[in-house]
mmJSON file of the N, C-alpha and C atoms, coordinates in Angstrom:
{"data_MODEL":{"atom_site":{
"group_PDB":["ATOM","ATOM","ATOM","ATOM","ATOM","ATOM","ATOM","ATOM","ATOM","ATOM","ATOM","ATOM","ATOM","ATOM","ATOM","ATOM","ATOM","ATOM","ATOM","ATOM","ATOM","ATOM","ATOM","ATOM","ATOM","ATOM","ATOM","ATOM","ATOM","ATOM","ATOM","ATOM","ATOM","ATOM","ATOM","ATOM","ATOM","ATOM","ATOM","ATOM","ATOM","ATOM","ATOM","ATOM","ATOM","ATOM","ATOM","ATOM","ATOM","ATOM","ATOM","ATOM","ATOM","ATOM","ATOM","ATOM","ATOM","ATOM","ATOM","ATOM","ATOM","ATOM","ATOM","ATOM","ATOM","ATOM","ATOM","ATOM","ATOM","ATOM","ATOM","ATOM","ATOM","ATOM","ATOM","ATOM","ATOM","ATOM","ATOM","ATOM","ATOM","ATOM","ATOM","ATOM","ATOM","ATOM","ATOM","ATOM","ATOM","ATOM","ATOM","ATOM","ATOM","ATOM","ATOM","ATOM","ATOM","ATOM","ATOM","ATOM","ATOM","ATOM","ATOM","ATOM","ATOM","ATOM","ATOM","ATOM","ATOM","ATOM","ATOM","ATOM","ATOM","ATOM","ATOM","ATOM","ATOM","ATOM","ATOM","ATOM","ATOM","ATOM","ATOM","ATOM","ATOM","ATOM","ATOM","ATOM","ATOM","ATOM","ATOM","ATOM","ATOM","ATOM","ATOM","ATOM","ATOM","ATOM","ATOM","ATOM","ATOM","ATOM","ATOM","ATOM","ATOM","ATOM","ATOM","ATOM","ATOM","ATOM","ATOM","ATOM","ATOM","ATOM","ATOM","ATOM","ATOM","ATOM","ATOM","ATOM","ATOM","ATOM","ATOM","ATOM","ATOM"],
"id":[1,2,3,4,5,6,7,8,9,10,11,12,13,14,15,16,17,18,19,20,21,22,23,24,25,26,27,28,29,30,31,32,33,34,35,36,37,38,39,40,41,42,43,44,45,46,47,48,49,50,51,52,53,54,55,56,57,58,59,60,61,62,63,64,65,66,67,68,69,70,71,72,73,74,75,76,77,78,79,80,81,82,83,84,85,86,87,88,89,90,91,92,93,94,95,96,97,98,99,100,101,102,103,104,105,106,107,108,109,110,111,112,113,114,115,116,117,118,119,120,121,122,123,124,125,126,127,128,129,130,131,132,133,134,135,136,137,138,139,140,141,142,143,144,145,146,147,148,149,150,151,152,153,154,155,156,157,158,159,160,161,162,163,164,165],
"type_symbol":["N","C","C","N","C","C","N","C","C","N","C","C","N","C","C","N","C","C","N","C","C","N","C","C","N","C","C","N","C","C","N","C","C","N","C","C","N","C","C","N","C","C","N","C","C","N","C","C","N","C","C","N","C","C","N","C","C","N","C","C","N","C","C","N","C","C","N","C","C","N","C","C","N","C","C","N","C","C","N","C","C","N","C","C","N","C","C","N","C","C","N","C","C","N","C","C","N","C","C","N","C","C","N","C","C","N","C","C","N","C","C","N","C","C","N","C","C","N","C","C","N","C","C","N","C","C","N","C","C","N","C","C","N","C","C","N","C","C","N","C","C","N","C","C","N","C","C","N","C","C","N","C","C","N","C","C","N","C","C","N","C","C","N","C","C"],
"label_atom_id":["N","CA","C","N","CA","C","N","CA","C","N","CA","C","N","CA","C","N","CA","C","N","CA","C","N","CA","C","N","CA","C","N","CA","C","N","CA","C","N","CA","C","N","CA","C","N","CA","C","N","CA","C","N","CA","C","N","CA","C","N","CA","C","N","CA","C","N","CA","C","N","CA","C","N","CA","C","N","CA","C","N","CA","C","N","CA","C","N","CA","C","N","CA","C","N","CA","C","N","CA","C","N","CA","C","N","CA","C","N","CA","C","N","CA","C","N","CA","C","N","CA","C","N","CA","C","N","CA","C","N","CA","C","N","CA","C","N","CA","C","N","CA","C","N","CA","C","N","CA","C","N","CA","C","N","CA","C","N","CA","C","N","CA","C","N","CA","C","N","CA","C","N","CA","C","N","CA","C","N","CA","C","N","CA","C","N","CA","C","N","CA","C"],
"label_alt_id":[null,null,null,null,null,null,null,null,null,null,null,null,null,null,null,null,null,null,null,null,null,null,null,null,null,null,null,null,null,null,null,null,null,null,null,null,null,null,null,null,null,null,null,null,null,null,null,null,null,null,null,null,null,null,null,null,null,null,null,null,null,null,null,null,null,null,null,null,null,null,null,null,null,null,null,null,null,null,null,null,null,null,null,null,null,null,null,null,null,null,null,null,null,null,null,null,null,null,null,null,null,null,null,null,null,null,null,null,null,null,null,null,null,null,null,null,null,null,null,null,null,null,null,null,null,null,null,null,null,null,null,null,null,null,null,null,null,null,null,null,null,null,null,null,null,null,null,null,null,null,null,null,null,null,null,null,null,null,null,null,null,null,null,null,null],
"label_comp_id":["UNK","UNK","UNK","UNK","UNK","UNK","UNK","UNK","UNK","UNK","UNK","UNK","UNK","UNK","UNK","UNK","UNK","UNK","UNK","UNK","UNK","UNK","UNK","UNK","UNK","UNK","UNK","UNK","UNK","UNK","UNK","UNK","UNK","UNK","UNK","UNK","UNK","UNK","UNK","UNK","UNK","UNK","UNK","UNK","UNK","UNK","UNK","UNK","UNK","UNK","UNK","UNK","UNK","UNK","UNK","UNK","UNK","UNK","UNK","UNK","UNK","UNK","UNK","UNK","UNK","UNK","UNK","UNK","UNK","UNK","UNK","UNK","UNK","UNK","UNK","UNK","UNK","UNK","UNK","UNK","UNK","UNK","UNK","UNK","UNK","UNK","UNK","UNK","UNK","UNK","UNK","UNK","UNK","UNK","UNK","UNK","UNK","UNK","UNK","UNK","UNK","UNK","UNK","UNK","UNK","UNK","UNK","UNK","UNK","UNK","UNK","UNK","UNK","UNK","UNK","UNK","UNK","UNK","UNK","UNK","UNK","UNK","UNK","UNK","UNK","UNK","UNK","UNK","UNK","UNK","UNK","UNK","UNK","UNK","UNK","UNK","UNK","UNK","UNK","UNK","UNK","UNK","UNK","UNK","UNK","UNK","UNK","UNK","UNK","UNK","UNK","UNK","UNK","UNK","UNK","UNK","UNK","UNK","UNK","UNK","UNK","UNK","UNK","UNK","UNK"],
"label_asym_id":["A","A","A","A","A","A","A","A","A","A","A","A","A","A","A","A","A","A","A","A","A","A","A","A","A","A","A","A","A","A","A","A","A","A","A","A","A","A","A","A","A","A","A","A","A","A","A","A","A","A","A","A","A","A","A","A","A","A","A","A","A","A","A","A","A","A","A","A","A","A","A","A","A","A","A","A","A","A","A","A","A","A","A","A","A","A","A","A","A","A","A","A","A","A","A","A","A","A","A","A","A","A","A","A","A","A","A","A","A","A","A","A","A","A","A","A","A","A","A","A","A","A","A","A","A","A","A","A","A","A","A","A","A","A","A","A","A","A","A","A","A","A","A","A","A","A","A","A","A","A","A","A","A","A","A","A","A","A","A","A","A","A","A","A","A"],
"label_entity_id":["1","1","1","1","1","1","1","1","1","1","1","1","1","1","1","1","1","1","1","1","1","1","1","1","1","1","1","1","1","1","1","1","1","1","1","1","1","1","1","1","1","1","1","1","1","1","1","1","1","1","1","1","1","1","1","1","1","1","1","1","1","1","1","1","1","1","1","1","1","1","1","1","1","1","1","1","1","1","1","1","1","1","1","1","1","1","1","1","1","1","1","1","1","1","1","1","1","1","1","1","1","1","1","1","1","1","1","1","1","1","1","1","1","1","1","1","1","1","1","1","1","1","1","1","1","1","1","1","1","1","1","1","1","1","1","1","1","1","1","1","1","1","1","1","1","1","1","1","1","1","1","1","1","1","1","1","1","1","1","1","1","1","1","1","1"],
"label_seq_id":[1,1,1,2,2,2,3,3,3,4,4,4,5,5,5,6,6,6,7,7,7,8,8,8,9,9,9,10,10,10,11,11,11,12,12,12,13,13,13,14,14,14,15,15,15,16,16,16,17,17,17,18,18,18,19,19,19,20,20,20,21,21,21,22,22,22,23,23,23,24,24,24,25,25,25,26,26,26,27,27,27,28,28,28,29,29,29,30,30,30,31,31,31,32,32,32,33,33,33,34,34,34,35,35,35,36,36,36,37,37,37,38,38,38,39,39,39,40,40,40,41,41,41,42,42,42,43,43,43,44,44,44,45,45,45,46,46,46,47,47,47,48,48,48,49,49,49,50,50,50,51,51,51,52,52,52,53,53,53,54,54,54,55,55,55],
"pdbx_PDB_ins_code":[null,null,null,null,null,null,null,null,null,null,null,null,null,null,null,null,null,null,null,null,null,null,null,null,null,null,null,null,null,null,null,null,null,null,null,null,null,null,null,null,null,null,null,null,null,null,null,null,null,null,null,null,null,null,null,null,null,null,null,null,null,null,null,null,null,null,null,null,null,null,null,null,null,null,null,null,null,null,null,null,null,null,null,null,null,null,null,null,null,null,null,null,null,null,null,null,null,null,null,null,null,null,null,null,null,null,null,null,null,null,null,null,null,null,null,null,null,null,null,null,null,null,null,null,null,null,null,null,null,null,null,null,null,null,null,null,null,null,null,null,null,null,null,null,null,null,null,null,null,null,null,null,null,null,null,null,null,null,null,null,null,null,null,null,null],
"Cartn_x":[-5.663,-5.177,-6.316,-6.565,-7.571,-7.06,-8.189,-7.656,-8.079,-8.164,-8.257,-9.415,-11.051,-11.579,-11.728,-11.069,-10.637,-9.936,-9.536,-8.471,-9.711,-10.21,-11.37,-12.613,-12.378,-13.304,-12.85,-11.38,-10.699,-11.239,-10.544,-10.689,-12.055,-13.062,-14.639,-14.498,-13.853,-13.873,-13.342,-12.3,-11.085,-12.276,-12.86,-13.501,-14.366,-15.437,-16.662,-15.909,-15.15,-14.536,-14.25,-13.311,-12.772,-13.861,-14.81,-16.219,-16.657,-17.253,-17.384,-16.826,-15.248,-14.367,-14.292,-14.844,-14.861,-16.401,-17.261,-18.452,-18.466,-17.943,-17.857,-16.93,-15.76,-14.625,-15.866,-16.583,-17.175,-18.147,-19.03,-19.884,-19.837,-18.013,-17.443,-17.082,-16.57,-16.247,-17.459,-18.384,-19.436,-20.279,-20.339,-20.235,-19.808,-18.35,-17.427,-17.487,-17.441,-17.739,-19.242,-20.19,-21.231,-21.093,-20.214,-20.118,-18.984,-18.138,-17.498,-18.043,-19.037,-19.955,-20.692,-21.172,-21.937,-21.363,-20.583,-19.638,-19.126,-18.29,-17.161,-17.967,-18.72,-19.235,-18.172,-17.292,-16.262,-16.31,-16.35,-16.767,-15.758,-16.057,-14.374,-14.145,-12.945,-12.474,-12.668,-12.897,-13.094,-12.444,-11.256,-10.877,-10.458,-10.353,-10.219,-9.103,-8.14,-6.769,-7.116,-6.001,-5.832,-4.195,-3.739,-2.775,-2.363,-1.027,-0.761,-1.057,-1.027,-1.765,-0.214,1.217,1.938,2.213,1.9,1.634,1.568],
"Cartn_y":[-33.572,-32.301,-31.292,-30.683,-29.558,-28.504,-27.578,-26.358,-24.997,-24.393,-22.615,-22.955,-23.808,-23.724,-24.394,-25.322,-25.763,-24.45,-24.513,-23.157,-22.135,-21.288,-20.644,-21.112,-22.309,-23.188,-23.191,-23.241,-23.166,-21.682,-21.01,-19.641,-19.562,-19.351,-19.033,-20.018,-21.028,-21.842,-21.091,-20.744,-20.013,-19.057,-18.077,-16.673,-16.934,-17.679,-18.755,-18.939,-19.732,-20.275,-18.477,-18.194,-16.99,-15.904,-15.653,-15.099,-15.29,-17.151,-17.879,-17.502,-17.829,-17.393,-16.228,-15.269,-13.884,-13.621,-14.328,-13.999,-14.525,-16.138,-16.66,-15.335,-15.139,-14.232,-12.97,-12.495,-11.864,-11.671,-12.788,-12.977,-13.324,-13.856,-14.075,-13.209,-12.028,-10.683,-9.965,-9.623,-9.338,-9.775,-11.231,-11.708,-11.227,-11.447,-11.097,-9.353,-8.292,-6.717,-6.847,-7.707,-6.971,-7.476,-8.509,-9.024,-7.899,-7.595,-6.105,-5.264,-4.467,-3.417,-3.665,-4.699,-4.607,-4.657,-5.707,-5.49,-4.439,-3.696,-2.762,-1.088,-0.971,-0.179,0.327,-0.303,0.346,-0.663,0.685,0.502,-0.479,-2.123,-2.41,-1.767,-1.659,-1.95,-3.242,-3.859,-4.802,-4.884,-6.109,-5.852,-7.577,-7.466,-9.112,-8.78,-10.321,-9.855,-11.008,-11.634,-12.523,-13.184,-14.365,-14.582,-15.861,-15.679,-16.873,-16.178,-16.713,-16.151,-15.889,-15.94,-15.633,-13.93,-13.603,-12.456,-11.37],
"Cartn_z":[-27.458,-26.944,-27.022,-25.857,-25.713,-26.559,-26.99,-28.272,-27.034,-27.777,-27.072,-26.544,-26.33,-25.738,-24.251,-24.257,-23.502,-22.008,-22.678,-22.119,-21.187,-21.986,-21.618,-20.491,-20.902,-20.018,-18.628,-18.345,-17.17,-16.533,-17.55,-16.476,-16.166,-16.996,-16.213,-14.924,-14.855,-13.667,-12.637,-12.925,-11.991,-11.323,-12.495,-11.828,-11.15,-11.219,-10.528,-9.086,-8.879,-8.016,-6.98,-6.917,-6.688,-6.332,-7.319,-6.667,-5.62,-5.435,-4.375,-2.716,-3.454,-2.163,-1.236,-2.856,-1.946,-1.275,-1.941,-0.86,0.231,0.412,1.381,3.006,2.325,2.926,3.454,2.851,3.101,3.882,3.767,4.903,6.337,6.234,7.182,8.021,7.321,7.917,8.072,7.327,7.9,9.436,9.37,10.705,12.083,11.404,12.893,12.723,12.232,11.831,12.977,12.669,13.415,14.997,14.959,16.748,17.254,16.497,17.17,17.728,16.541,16.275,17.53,18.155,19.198,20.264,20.647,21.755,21.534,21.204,21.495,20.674,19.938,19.65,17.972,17.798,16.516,15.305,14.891,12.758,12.371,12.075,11.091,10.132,9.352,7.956,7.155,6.608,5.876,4.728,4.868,3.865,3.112,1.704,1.6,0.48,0.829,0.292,-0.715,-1.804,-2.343,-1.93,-1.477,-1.808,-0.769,-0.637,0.517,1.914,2.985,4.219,5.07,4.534,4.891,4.524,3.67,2.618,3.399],
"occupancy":[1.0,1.0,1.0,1.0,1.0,1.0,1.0,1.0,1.0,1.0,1.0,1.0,1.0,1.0,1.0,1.0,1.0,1.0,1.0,1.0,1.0,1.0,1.0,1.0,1.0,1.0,1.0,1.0,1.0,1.0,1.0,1.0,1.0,1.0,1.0,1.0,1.0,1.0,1.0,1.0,1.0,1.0,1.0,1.0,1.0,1.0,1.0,1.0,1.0,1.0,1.0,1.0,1.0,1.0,1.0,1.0,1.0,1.0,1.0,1.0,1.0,1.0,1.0,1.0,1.0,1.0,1.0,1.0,1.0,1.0,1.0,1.0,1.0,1.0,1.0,1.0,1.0,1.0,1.0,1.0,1.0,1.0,1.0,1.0,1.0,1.0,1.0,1.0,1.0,1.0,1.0,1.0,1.0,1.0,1.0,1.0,1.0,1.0,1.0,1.0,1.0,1.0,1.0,1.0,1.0,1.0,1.0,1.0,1.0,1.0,1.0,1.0,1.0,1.0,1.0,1.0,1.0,1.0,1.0,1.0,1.0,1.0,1.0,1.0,1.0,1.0,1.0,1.0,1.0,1.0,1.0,1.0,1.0,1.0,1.0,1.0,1.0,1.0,1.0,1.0,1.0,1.0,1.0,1.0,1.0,1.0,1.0,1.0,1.0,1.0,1.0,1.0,1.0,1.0,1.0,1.0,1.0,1.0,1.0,1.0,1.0,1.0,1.0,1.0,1.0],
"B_iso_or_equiv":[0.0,0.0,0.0,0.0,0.0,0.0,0.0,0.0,0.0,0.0,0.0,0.0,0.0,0.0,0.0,0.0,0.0,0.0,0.0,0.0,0.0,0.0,0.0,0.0,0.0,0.0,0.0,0.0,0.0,0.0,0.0,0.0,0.0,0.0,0.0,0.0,0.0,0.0,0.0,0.0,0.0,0.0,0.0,0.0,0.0,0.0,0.0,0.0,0.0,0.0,0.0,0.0,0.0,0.0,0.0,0.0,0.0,0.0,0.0,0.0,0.0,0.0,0.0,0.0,0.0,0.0,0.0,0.0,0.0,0.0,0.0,0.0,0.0,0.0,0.0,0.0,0.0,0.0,0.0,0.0,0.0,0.0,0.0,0.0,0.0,0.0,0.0,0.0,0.0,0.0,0.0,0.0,0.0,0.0,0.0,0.0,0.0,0.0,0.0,0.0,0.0,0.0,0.0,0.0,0.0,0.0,0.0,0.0,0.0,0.0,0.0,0.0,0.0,0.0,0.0,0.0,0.0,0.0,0.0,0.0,0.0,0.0,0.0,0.0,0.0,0.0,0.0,0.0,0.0,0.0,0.0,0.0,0.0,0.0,0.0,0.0,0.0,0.0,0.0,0.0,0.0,0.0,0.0,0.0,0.0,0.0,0.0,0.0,0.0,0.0,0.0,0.0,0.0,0.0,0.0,0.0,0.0,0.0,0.0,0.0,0.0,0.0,0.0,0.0,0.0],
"pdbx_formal_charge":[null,null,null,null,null,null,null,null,null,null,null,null,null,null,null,null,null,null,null,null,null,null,null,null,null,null,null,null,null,null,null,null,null,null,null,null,null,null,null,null,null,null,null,null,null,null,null,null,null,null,null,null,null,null,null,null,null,null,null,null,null,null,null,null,null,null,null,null,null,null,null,null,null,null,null,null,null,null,null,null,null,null,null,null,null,null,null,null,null,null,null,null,null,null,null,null,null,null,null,null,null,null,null,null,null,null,null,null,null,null,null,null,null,null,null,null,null,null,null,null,null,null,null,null,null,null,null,null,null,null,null,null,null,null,null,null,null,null,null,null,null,null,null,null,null,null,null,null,null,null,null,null,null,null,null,null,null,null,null,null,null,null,null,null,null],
"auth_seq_id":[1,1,1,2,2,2,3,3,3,4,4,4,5,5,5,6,6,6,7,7,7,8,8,8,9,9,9,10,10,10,11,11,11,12,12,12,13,13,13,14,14,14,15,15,15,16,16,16,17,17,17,18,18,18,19,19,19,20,20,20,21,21,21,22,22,22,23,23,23,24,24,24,25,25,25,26,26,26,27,27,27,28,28,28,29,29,29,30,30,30,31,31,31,32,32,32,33,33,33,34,34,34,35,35,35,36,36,36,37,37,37,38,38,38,39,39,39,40,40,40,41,41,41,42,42,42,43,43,43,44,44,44,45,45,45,46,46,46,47,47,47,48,48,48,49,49,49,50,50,50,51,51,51,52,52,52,53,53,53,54,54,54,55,55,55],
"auth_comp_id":["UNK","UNK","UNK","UNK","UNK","UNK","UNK","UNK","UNK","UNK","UNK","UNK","UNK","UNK","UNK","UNK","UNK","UNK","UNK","UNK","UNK","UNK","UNK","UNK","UNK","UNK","UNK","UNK","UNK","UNK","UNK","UNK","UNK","UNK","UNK","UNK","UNK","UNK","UNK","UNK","UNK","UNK","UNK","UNK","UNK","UNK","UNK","UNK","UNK","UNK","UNK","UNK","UNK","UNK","UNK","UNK","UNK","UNK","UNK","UNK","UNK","UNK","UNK","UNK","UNK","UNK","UNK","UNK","UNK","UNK","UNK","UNK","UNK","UNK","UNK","UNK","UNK","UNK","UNK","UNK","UNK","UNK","UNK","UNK","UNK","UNK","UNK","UNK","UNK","UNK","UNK","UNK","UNK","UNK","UNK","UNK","UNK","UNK","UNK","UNK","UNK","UNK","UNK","UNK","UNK","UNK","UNK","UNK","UNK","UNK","UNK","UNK","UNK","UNK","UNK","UNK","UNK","UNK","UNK","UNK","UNK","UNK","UNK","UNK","UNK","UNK","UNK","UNK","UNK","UNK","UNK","UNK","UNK","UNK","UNK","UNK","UNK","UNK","UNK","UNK","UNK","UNK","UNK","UNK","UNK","UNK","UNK","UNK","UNK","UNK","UNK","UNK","UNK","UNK","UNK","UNK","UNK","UNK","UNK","UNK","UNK","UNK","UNK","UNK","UNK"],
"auth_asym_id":["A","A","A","A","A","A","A","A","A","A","A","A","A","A","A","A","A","A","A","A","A","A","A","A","A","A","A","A","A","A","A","A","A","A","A","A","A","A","A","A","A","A","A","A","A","A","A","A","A","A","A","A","A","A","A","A","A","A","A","A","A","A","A","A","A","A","A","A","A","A","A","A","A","A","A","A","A","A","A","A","A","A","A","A","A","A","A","A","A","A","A","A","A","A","A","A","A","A","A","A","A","A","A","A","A","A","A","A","A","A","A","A","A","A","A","A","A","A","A","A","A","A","A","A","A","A","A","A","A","A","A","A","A","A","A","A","A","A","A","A","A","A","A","A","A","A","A","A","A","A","A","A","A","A","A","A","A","A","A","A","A","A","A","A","A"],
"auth_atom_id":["N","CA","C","N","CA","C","N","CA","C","N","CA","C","N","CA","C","N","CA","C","N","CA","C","N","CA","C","N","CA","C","N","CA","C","N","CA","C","N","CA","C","N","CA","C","N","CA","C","N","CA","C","N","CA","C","N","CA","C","N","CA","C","N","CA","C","N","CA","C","N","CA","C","N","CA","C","N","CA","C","N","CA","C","N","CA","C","N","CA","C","N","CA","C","N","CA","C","N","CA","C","N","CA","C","N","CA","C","N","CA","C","N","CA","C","N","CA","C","N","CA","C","N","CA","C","N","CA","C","N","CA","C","N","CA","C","N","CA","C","N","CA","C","N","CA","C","N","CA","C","N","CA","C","N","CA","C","N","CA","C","N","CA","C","N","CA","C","N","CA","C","N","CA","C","N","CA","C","N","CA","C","N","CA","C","N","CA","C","N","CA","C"],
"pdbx_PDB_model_num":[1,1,1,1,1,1,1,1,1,1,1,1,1,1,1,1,1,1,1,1,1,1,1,1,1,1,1,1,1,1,1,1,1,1,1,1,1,1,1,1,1,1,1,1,1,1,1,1,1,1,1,1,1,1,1,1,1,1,1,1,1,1,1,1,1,1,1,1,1,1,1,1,1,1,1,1,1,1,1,1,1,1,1,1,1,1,1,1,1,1,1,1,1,1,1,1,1,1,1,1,1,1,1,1,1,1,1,1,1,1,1,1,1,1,1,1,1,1,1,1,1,1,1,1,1,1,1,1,1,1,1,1,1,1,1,1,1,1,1,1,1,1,1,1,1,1,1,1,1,1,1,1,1,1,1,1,1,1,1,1,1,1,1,1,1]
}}}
């Protein structure tokens, strides 16, 4: 049986992970923000949610 470090070990995983996701999310929107910005000339909002994509 894993003890409390175990435990700990997860979450730094969790936050690692989740970081990841959000830069990825990010660069993604950044992306598509500057193909707007040029076609159409308008500022996005940018925004990144957490959750189910029904949400």
């Amino acid at each position: 049986i894993g003890g409390h470090g175990d435990f700990q070990h997860w979450l730094g995983v969790e936050k690692i992970m989740r970081e990841e996701a959000n830069a990825t999310a990010g660069a993604a929107l950044d992306s598509y923000a500057a193909k707007v910005r040029q076609s159409l000339g308008i500022e996005s909002e940018l925004v990144i949610r957490e959750g189910k994509a029904a949400e």
